[in-house]
C-alpha angles and dihedrals in degrees: 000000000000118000093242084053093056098048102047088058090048076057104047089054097055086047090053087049098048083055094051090043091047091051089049091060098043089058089052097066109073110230137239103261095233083051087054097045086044097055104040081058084053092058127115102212113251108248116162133150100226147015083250091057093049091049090046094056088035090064092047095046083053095051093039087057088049091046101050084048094055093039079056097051102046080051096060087048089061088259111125099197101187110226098209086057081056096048097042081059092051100050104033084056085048084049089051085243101104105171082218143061113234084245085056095040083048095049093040082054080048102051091042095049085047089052093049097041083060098046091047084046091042090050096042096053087049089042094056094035081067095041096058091041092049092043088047084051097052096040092048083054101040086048092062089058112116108265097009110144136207132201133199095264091057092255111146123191138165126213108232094169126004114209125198106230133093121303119228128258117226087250102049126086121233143181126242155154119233137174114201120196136170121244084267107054103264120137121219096164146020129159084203093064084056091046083221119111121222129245120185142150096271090218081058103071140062108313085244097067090037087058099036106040083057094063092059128082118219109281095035133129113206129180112211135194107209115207099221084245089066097043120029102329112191093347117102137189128175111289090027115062120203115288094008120169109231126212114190128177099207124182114206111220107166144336100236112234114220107246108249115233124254130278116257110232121203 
């Protein structure tokens, strides 16, 4: 068997299991009932003569769903990837009359990952350019703001309640309540939405919380404005794009003091 060979039915199979995957996840979000009610009229009635007809359709309905995902996403990149040229390639290597040779079908995969590969680079520079001017305009605001605070690491940070207890060593753990939001507004994470509050080892988070919880006593409230060197630099995740600038509300409770082992009776 030829390598290209090999690898289109390795291919064939991760399709199959995204499918799989895609149709496991749909059936986990419950529906709108008139989308229920619309779709079930939609329908074309299953009819098929064997268990083997139904998996073999079965097997084309779950490409074709990968396939009109991927066909989406390369759209959004500025690629228009025609679907009957897709289909025309499915069904003219089903036929025995590909228009290709498997070298040619591999280079022109090649080509297409490369070009994507450059479009997802190109919009994620852009995207993070934006990201660290937005984030120098707001701290260059925020830090005009009566009793904001800055210090040398470019940490800046507002007392919005000053409490009267310890405050916490980097190597301790303590126990707060935080709110983090983008530049813009927009949350990705809050302990009080989760009414639970948090407890970690404070030399085990972002440089800018290390730095910053240990400025508060126990019973305060700060508002810091993280530098995205002191929080996730260049790295990004889904609800926190790459350079971001990060703005959390945190609550000190307690510094959480370790349990000391038992004495030992004799």
């Amino acid at each position: 068997m030829k390598p290209v060979l090999k690898m289109s039915v390795l291919a064939a199979t991760i399709l199959l299991a995204v499918g799989c995957q895609d149709e496991k996840a749909a059936e986990a979000k419950p529906a709108e009932p008139a989308k229920v009610e619309q779709v079930a009229s939609e329908a074309t009635p299953a009819a098929f003569a064997s268990e083997d007809e139904k998996a073999a359709y079965a097997i084309g309905a779950s490409l074709a769903q990968y396939l009109s995902a991927n066909l989406d996403q390369q759209k959004e990149l500025g690629l228009e990837l025609d679907r009957e040229h897709v289909l025309a390639g499915v069904s003219d290597v089903f036929a025995g009359k590909s228009r290709m040779t498997p070298e040619e079908t591999q280079q022109a995969l090649q080509d297409l990952d490369k070009r994507v590969s450059e479009i997802v680079a190109a919009k994620a520079q852009a995207e993070s350019e934006k990201n660290i001017k937005a984030g120098e305009e707001y701290r260059s605001e925020f830090e005009k703001l009566e009793g904001v605070m800055k210090t040398d690491s470019g940490l800046l940070y507002q007392v919005e309640t000053q409490g009267e207890g310890d405050k916490p060593a980097a190597t301790d753990t303590v126990k707060v309540h935080y709110k983090g939001t983008l530049t813009d507004g927009t949350e990705f994470d809050s302990s009080y939405k989760r009414n639970q509050p948090a407890t970690f080892p404070l030399n085990q988070v972002i440089p800018g919380w290390t730095e910053g919880v240990q400025l508060m006593q126990v019973g305060s409230k700060f508002k810091f404005v993280i530098p995205p060197e002191l929080a996730y630099g260049s790295q990004a995740n889904p609800s926190i794009p790459a350079n971001s600038t990060l703005v959390f509300e945190v609550e000190l409770l307690d510094i959480v003091k370790a349990e000391k082992p038992a004495a030992v009776t004799q």
